[in-house]
Backbone as CSV, one residue per row, in Angstrom:
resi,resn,N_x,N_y,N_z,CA_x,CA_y,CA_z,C_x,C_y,C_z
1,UNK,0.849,-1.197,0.000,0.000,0.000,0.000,0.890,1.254,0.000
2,UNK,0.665,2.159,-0.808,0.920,3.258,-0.579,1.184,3.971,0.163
3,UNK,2.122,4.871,0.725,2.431,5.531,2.010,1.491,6.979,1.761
4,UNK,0.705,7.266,3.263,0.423,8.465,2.399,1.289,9.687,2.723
5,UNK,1.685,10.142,4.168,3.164,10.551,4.132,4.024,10.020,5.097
6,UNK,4.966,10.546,5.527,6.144,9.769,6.310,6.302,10.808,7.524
7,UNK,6.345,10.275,8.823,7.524,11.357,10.020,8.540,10.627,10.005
8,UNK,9.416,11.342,9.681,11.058,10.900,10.018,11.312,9.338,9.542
9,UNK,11.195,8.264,9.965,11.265,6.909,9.483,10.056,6.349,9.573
10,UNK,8.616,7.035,9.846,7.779,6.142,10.206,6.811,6.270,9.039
11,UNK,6.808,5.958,8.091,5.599,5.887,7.049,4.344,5.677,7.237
12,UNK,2.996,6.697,7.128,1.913,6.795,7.860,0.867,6.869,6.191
13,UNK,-0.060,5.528,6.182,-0.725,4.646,5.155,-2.386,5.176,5.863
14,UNK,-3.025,5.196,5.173,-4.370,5.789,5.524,-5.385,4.215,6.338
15,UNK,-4.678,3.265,6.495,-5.123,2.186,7.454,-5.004,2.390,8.679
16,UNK,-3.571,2.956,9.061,-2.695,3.346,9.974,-3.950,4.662,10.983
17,UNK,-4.221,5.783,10.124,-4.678,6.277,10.299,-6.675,5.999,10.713
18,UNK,-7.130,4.812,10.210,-8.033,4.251,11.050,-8.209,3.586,11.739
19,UNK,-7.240,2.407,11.978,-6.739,2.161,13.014,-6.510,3.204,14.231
20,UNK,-5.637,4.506,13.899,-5.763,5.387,15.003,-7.189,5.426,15.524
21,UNK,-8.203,6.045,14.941,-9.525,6.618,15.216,-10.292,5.327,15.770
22,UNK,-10.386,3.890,15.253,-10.848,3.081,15.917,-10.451,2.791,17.502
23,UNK,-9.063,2.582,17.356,-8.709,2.789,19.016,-9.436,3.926,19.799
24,UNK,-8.918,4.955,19.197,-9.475,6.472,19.861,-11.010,5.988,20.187
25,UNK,-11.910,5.451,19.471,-13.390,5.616,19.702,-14.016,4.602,20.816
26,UNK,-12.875,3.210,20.665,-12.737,2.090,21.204,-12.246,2.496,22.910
27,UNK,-11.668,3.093,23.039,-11.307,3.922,24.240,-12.202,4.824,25.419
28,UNK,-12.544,5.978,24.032,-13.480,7.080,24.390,-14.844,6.248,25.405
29,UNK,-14.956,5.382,24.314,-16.272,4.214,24.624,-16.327,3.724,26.536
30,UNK,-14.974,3.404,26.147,-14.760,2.574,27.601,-14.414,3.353,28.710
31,UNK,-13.666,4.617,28.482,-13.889,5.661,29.595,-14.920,5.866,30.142
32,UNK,-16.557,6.328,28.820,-17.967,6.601,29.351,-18.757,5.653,29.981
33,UNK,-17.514,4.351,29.721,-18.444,3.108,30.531,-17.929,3.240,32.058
34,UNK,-17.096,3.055,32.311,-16.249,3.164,33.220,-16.220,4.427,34.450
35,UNK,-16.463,5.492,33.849,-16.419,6.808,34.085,-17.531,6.910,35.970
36,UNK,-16.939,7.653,36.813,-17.742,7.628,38.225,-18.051,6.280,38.782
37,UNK,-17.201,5.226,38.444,-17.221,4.283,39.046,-15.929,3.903,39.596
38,UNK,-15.904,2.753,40.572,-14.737,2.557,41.604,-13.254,1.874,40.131
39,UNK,-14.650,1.181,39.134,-13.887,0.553,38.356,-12.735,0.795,37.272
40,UNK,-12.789,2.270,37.441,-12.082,3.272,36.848,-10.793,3.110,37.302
41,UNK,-10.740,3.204,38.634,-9.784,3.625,39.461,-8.916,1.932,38.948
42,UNK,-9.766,1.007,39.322,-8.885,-0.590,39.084,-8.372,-0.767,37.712
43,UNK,-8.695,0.091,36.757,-8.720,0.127,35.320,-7.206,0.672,35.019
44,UNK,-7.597,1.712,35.573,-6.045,2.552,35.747,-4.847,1.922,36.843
45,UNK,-5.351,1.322,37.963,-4.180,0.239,38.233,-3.421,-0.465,37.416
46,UNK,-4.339,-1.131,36.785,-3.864,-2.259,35.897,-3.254,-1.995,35.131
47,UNK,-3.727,-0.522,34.287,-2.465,-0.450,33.371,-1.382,0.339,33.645
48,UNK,-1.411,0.914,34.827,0.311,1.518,35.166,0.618,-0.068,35.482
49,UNK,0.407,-1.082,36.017,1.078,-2.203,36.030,1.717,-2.590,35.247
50,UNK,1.141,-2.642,34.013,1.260,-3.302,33.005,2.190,-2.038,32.015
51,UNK,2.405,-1.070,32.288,3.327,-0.118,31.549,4.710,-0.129,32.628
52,UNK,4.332,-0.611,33.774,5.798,-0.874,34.718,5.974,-2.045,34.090
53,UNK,5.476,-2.803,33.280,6.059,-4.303,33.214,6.965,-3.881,31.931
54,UNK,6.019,-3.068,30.934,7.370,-3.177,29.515,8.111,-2.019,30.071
55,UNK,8.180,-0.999,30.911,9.647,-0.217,31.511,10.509,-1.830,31.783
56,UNK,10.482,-2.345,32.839,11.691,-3.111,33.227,12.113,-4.283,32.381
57,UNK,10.951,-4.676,31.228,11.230,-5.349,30.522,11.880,-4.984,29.055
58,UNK,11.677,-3.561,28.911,12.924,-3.015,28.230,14.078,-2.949,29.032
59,UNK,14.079,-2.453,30.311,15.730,-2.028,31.148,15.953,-3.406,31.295
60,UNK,15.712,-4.934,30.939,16.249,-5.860,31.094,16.182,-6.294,32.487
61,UNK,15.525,-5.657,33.301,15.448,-6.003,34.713,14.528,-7.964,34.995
62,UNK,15.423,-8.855,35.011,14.775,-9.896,34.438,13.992,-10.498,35.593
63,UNK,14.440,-10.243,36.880,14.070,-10.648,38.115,12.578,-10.051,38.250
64,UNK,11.871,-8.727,38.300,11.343,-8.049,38.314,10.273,-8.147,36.710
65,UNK,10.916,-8.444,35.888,10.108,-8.825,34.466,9.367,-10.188,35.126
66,UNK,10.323,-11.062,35.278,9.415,-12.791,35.731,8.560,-12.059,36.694
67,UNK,8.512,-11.645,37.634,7.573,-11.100,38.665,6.101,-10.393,37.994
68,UNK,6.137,-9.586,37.140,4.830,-8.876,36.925,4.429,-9.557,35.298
69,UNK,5.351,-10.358,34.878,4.868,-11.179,33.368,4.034,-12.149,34.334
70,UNK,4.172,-12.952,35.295,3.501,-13.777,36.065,1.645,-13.212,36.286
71,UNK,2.330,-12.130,36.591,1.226,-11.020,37.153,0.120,-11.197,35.614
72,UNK,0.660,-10.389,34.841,0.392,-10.229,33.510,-0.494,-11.810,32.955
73,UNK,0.117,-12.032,32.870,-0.352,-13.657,32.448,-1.845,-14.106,32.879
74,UNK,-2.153,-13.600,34.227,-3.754,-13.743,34.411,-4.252,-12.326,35.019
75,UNK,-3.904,-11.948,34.196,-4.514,-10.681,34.242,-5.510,-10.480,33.808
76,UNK,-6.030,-11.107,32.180,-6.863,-11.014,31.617,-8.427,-11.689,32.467
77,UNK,-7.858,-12.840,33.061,-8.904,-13.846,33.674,-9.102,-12.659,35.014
78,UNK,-8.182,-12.049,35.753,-8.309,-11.474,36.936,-9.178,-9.922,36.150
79,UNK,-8.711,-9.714,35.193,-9.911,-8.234,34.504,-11.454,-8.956,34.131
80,UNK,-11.381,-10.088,33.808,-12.930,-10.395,33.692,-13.939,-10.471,34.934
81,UNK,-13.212,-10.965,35.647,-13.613,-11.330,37.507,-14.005,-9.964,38.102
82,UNK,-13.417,-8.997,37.814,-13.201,-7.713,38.353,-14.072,-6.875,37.309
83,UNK,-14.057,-6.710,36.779,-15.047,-5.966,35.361,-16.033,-6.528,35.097
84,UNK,-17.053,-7.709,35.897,-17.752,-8.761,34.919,-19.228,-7.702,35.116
85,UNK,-19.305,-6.832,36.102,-20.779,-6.097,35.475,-20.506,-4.933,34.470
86,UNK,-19.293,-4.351,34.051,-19.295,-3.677,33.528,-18.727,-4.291,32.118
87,UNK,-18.678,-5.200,31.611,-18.509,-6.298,30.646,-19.481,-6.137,30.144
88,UNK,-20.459,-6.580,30.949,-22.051,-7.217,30.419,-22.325,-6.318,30.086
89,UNK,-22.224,-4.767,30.728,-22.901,-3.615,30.569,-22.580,-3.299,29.201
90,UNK,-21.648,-3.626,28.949,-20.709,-3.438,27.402,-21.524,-3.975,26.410
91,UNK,-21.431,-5.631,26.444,-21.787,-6.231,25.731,-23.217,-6.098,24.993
92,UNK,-24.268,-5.416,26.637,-25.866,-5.195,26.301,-25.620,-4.013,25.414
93,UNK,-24.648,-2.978,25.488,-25.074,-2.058,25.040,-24.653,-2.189,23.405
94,UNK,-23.477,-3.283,22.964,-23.273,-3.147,21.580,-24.548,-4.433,20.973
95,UNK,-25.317,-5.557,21.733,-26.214,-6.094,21.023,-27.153,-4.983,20.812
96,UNK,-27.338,-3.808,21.654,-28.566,-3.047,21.441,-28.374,-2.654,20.311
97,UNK,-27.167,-2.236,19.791,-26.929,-1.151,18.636,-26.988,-2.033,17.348
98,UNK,-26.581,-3.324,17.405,-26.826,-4.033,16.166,-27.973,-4.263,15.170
99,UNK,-27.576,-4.428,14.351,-28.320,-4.569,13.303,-29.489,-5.887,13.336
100,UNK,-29.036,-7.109,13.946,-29.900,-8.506,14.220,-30.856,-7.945,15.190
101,UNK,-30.601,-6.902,16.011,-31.310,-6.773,17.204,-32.715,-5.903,16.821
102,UNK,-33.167,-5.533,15.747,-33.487,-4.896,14.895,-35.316,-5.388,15.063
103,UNK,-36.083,-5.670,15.455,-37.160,-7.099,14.952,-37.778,-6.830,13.938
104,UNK,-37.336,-5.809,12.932,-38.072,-5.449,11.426,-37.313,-6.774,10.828
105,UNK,-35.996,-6.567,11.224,-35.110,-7.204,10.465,-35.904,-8.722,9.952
106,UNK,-36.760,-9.521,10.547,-36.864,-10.813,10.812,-38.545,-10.680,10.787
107,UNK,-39.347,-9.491,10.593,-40.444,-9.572,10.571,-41.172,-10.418,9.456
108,UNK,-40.561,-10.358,8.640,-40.994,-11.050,7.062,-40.613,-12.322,6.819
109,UNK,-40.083,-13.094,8.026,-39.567,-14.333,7.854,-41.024,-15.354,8.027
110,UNK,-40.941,-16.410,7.858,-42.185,-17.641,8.149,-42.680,-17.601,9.276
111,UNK,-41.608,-17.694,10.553,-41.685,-18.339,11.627,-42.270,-16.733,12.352
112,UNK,-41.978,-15.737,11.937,-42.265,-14.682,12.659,-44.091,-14.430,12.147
113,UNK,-44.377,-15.048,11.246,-45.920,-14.663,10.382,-47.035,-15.473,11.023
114,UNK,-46.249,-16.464,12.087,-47.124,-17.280,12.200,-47.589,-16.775,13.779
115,UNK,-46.582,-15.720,14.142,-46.887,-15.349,15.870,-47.879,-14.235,15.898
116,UNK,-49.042,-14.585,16.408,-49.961,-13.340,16.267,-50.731,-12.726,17.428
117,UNK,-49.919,-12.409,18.540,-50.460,-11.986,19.719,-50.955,-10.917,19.978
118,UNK,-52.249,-11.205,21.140,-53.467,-9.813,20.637,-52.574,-8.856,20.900
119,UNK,-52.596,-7.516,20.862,-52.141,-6.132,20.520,-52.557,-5.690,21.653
120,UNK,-51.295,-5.345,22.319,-51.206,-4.670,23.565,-52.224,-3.056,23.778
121,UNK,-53.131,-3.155,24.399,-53.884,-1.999,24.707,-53.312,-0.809,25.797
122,UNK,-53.099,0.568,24.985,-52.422,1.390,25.629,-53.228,2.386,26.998
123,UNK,-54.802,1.996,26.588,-55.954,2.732,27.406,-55.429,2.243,29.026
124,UNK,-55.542,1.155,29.332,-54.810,0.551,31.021,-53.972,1.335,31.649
125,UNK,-52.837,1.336,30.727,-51.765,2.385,31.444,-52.021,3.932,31.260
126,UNK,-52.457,4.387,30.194,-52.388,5.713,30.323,-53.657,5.937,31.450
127,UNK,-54.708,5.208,32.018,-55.936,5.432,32.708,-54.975,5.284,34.459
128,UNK,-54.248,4.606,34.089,-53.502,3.814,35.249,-52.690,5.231,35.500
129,UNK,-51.803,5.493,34.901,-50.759,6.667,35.077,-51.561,8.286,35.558
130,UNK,-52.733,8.525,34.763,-53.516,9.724,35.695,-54.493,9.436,36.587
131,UNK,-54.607,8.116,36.897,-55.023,7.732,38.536,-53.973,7.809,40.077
132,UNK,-52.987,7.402,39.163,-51.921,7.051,40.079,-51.065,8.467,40.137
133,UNK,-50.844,9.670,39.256,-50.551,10.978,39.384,-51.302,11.858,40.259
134,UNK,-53.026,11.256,40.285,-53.326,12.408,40.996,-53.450,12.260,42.589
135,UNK,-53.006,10.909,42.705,-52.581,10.526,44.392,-51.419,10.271,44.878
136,UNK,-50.547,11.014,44.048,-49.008,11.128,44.073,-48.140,9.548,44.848
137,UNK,-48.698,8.626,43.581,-48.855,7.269,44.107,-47.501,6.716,43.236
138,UNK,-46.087,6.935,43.461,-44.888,6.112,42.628,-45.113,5.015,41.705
139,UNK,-44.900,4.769,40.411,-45.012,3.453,39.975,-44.067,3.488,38.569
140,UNK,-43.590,2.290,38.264,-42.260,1.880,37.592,-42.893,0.602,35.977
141,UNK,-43.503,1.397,35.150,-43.715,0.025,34.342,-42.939,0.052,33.052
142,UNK,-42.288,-1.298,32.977,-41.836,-1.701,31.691,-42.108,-2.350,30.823
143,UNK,-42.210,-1.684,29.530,-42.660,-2.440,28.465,-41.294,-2.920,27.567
144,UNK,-41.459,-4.208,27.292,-40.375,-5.084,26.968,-40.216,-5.059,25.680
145,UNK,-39.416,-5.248,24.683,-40.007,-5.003,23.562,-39.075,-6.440,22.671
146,UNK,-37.879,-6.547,22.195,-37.122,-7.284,22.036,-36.533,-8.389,22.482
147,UNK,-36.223,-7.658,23.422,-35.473,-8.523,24.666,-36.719,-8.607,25.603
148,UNK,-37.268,-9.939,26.004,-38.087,-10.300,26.942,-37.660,-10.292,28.546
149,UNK,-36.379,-9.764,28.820,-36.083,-9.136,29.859,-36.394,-10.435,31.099
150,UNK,-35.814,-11.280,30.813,-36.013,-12.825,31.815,-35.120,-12.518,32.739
151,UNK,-33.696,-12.067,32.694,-32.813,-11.842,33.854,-33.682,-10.448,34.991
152,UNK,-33.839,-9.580,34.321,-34.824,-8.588,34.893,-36.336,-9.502,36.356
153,UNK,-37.087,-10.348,35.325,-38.215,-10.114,35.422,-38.011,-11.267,36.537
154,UNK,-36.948,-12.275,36.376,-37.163,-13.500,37.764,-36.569,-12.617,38.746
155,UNK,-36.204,-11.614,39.291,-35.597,-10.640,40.478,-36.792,-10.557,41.046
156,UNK,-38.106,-10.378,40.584,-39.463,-10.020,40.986,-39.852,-11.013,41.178
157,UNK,-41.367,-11.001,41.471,-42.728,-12.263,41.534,-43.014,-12.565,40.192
158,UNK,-43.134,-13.105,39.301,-44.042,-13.949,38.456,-45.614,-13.707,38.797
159,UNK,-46.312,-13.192,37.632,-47.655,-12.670,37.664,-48.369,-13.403,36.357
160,UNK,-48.157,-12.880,34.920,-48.457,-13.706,34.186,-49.634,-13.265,33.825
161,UNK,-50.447,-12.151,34.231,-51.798,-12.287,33.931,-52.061,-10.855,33.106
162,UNK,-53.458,-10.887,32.498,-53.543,-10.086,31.348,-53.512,-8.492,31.860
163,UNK,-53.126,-7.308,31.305,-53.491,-6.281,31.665,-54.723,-5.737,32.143
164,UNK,-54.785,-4.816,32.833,-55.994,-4.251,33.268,-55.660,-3.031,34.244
165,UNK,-56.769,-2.031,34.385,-56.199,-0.544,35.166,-56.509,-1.232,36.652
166,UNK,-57.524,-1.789,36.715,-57.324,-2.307,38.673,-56.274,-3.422,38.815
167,UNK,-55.861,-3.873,37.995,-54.968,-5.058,38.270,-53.809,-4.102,38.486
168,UNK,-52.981,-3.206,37.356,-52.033,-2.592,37.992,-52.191,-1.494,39.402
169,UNK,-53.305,-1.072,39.475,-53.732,0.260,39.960,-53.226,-0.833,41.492
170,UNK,-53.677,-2.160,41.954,-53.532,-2.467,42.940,-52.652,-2.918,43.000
171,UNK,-51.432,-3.325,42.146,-50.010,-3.563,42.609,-49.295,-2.223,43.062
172,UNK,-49.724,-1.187,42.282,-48.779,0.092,42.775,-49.579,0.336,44.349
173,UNK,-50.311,0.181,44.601,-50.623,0.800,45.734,-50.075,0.507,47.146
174,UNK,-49.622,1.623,47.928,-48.549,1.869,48.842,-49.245,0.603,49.871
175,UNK,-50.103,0.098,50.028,-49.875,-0.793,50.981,-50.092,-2.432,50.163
176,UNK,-49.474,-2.400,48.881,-48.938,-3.641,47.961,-48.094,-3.748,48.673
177,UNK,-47.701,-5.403,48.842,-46.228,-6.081,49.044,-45.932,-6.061,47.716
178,UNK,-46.434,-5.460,46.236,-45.928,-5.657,45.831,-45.461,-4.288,44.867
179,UNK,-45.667,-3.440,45.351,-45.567,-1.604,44.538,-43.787,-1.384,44.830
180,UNK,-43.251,-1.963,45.540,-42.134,-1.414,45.710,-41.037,-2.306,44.657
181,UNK,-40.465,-1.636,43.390,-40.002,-2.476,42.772,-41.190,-1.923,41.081
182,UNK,-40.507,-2.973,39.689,-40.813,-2.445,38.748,-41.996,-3.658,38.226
183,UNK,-42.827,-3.304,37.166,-43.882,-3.917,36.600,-43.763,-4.517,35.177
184,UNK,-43.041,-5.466,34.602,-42.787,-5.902,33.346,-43.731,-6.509,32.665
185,UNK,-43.657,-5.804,31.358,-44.970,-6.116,30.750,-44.412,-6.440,29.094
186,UNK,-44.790,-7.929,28.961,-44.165,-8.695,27.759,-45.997,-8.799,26.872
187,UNK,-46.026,-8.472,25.849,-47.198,-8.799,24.882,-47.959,-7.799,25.137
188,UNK,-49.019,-8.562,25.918,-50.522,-8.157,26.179,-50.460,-8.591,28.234
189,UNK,-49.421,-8.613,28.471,-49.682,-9.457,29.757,-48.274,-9.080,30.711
190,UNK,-49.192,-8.852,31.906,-48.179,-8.593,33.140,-47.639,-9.824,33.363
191,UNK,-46.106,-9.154,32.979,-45.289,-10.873,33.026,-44.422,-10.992,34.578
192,UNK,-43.979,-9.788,35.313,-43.907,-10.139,36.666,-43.999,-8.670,37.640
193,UNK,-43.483,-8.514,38.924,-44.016,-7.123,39.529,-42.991,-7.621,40.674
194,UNK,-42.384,-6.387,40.923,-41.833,-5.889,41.927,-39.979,-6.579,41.696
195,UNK,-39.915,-5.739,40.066,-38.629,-6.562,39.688,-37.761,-5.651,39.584
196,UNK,-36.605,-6.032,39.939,-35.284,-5.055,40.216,-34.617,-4.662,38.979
197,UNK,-34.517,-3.116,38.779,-33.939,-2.544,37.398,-32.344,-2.607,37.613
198,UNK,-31.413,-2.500,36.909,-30.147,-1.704,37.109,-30.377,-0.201,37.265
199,UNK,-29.670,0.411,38.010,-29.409,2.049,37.770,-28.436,2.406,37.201
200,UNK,-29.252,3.321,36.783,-27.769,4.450,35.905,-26.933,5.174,36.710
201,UNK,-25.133,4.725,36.268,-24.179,5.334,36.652,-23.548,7.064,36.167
202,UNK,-24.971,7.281,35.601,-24.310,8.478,34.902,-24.409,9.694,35.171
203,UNK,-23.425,10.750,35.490,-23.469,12.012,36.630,-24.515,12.955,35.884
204,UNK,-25.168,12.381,35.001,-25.520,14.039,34.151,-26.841,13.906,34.604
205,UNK,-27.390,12.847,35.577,-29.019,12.903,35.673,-29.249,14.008,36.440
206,UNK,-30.121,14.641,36.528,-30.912,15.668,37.350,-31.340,15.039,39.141
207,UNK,-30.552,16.121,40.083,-31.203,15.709,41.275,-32.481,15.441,41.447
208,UNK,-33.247,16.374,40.806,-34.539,16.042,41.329,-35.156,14.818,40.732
209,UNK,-34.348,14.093,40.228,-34.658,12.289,39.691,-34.758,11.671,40.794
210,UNK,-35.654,10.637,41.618,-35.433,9.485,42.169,-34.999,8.667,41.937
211,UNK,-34.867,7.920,42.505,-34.933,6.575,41.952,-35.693,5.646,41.025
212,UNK,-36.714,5.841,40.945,-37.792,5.571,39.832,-36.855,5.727,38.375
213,UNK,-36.356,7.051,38.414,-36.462,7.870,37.119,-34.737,7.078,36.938
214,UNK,-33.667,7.041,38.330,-32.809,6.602,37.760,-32.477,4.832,37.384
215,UNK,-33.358,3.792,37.756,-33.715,2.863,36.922,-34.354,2.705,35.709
216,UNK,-35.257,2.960,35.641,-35.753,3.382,34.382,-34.348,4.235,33.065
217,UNK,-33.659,4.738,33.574,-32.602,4.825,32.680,-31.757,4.579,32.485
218,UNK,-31.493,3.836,33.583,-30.447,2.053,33.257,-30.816,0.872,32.752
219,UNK,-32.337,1.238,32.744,-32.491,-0.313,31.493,-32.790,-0.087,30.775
220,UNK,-33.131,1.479,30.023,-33.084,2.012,29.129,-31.781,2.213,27.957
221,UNK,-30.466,1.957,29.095,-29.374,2.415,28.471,-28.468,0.934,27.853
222,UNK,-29.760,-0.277,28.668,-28.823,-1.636,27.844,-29.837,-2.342,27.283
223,UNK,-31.170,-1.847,26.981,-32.056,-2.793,26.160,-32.970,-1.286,25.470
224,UNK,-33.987,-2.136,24.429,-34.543,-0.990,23.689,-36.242,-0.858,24.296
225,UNK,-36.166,-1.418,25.767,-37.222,-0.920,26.480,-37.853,0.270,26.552
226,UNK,-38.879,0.315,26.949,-39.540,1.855,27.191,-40.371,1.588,28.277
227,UNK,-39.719,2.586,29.322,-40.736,2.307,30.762,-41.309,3.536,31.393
228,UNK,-42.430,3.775,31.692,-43.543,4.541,31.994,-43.130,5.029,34.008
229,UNK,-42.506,6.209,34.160,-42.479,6.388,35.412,-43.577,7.261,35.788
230,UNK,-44.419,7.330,36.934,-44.762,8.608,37.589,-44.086,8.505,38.745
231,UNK,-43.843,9.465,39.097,-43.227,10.435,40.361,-44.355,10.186,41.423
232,UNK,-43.438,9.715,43.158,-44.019,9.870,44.061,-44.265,11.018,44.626
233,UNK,-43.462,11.814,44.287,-42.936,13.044,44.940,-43.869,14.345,44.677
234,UNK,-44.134,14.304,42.881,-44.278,15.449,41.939,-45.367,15.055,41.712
235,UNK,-45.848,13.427,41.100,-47.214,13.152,40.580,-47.065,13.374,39.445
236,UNK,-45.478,13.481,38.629,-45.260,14.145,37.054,-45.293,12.537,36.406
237,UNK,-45.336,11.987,35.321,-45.394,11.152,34.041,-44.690,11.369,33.333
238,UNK,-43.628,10.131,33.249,-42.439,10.480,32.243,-42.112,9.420,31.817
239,UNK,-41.958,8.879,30.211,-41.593,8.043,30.081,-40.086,7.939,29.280
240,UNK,-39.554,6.957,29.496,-37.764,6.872,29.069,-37.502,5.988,28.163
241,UNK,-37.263,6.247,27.085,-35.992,5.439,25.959,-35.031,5.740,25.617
242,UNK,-33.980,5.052,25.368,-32.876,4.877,25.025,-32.298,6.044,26.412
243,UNK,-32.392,5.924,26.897,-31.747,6.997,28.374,-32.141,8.142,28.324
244,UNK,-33.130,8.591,27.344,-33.462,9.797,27.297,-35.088,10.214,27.727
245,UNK,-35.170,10.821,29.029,-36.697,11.171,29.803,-37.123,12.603,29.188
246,UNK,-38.632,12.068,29.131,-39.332,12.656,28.671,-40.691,13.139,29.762
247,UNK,-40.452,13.984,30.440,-41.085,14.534,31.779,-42.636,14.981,31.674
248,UNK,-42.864,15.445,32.705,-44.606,16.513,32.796,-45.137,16.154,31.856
249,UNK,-45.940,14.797,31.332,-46.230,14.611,30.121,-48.144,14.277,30.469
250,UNK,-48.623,14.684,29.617,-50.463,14.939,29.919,-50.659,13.846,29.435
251,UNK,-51.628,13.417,29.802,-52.458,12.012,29.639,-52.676,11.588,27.692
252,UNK,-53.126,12.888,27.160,-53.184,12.810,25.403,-50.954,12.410,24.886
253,UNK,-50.113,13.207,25.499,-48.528,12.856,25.455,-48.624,11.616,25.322
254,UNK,-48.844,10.887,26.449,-48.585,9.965,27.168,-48.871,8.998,25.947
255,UNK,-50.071,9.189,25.974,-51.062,8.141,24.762,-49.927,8.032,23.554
256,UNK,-49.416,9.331,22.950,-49.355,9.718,21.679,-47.450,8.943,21.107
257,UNK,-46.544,8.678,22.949,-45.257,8.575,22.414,-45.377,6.936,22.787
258,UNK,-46.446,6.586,23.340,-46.279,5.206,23.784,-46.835,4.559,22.404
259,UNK,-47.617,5.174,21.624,-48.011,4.248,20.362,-47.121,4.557,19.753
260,UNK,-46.336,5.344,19.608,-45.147,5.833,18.575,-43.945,4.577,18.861
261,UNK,-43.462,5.149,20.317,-42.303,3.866,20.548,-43.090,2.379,20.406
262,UNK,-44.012,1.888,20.590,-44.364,0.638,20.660,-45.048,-0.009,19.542
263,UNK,-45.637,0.877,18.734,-46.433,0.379,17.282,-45.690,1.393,16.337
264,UNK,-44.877,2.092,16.213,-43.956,3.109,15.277,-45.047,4.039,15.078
265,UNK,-46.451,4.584,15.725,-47.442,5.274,14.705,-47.323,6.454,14.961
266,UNK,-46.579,7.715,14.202,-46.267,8.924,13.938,-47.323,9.461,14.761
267,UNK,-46.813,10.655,15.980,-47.771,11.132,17.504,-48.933,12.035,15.838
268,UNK,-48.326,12.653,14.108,-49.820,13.401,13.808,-50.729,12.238,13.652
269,UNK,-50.286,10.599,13.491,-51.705,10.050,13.275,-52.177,9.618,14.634
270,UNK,-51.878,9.753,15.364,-52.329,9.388,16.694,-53.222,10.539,16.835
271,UNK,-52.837,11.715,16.594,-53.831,13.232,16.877,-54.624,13.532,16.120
272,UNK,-54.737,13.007,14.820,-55.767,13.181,13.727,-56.719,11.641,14.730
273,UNK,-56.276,10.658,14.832,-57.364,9.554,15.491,-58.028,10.082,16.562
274,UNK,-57.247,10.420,17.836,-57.872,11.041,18.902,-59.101,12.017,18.228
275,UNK,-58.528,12.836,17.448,-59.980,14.330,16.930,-60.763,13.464,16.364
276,UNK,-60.670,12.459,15.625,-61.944,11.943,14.758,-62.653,10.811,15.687
C-alpha cells in the first residue's frame, strides 16, 4: 500500500490512520463506561502495572520482568472477575446497537408470520398513570419489547396475567407487598411485579430524579425498552428510551409517544385519530 506521508522513518498509510480513530473511539467508549465508578480507578491500576512491566522489561530487569509477566499472564482472567458487570454492561449495550437486534429485520420471515399476539392496549396504562398521578402514588412500568427481559423479570414475583387498570392500579398501591419495585410487561400481559432494574451510573441525571427515574434509565441504556415512570414526589409522568426522559407529560402525550415507541405510529396520526 501506498504511504500516504512519512515522520522521520515512520511511514503513515491511511489504514494506519483508522486504526488510530478506531482505538481512539474504542477507548473514548470505555472511559464513558467506566467513568464515576470505583472501576475506573482498578482500570487505571492495571495499566500503570502493566506499563511498569514493559519499563523493566525493556531495562532488562529480568528478576522483576518474571515477577509482573507472572502477574500479567492472568490478568486477563483477573480483569474479567473484576469488570464482569461492567462487561455485560458493554456487551448489552453493543447487542442493542446491532443490526440482528433490529425485529423489522426478521419480521418477514415464516416463523415470525405465524406469531400473532393480541395487541397490547395502551388505554390501562395511560388510565392507570392519571389515577396514580393524581394521588401522588410512585409506579415503575416496563414495556419489553425485544429482549423479553427474563434476567430482569425472575428478580421479581411472576404474575403472568392479562393487563388491566385495577390489576395494575392495585399492585402500585402503597400498601402492595408488591408496589415497591418495577412492573414488566411482555405482549398483552403482566409478566412479573416488583422486579429489580439496574441504575444508571451516569453524573448528568438531574437531582430532582429518584430513583424511579434513575432505573428506568439504566435499562433504558442496555435494552430498547420503554418504561412509563410517575413520580411519588411530583405526581409528574415520564416516560424513558434509550436513556433519554421525557417529563410533565399529559395524559393525550402519554397516549401519543407510547403508540409511537411501541407500534412506530407517527404522535400526527395518533392526533388526527384522537380528533376523529
Amino acid at each position: 500500500m501506498i504511504g500516504l506521508f512519512s515522520i522521520g522513518f515512520l511511514e503513515i498509510e491511511w489504514l494506519d490512520i483508522i486504526d488510530v480513530l478506531l482505538v481512539t473511539v474504542l477507548l473514548y467508549q470505555l472511559y464513558k463506561l467506566l467513568t464515576g465508578s470505583v472501576a475506573l480507578k482498578i482500570f487505571l491500576g492495571l495499566l500503570s502495572i502493566y506499563l511498569l512491566y514493559l519499563v523493566v522489561k525493556a531495562a532488562g530487569m529480568e528478576l522483576l520482568t518474571i515477577i509482573l509477566g507472572q502477574f500479567m499472564g492472568v490478568g486477563v482472567l483477573a480483569a474479567i472477575i473484576v469488570f464482569q458487570p461492567e462487561i455485560r454492561r458493554f456487551l448489552l449495550m453493543i447487542g442493542k446497537t446491532t443490526a440482528f437486534n433490529n425485529e423489522r429485520l426478521f419480521k418477514s420471515f415464516p416463523w415470525r408470520r405465524t406469531e400473532n399476539p393480541d395487541k397490547l392496549s395502551i388505554t390501562p396504562f395511560v388510565e392507570t398513570a392519571k389515577s396514580l398521578a393524581g394521588k401522588n402514588t410512585g409506579a415503575l412500568i416496563v414495556f419489553a419489547r425485544s429482549s423479553e427481559l427474563r434476567y430482569f423479570a425472575e428478580s421479581g414475583d411472576a404474575i403472568d396475567a392479562i393487563v388491566s387498570k385495577r390489576l395494575l392500579i392495585s399492585i402500585f398501591n402503597k400498601n402492595s407487598p408488591l408496589h415497591d419495585g418495577a412492573v414488566i410487561i411482555q405482549g398483552n400481559r403482566i409478566k412479573a411485579a416488583r422486579c429489580i432494574l439496574p441504575v444508571t451510573e451516569s453524573n448528568d441525571v438531574p437531582a430532582s430524579m429518584g430513583l424511579r427515574h434513575r432505573a428506568a434509565i439504566g435499562l433504558t441504556e442496555v435494552t430498547d425498552s420503554v418504561v412509563l415512570v410517575v413520580s411519588e414526589e411530583t405526581g409528574q409522568i415520564a416516560l424513558v428510551r434509550n436513556g433519554e426522559v421525557h417529563r410533565n407529560l399529559s395524559a393525550a402525550d402519554l397516549r401519543s409517544k407510547l403508540n409511537h415507541y411501541l407500534f412506530d405510529i407517527e404522535p400526527k396520526v395518533v392526533e388526527k385519530t384522537a380528533a376523529a
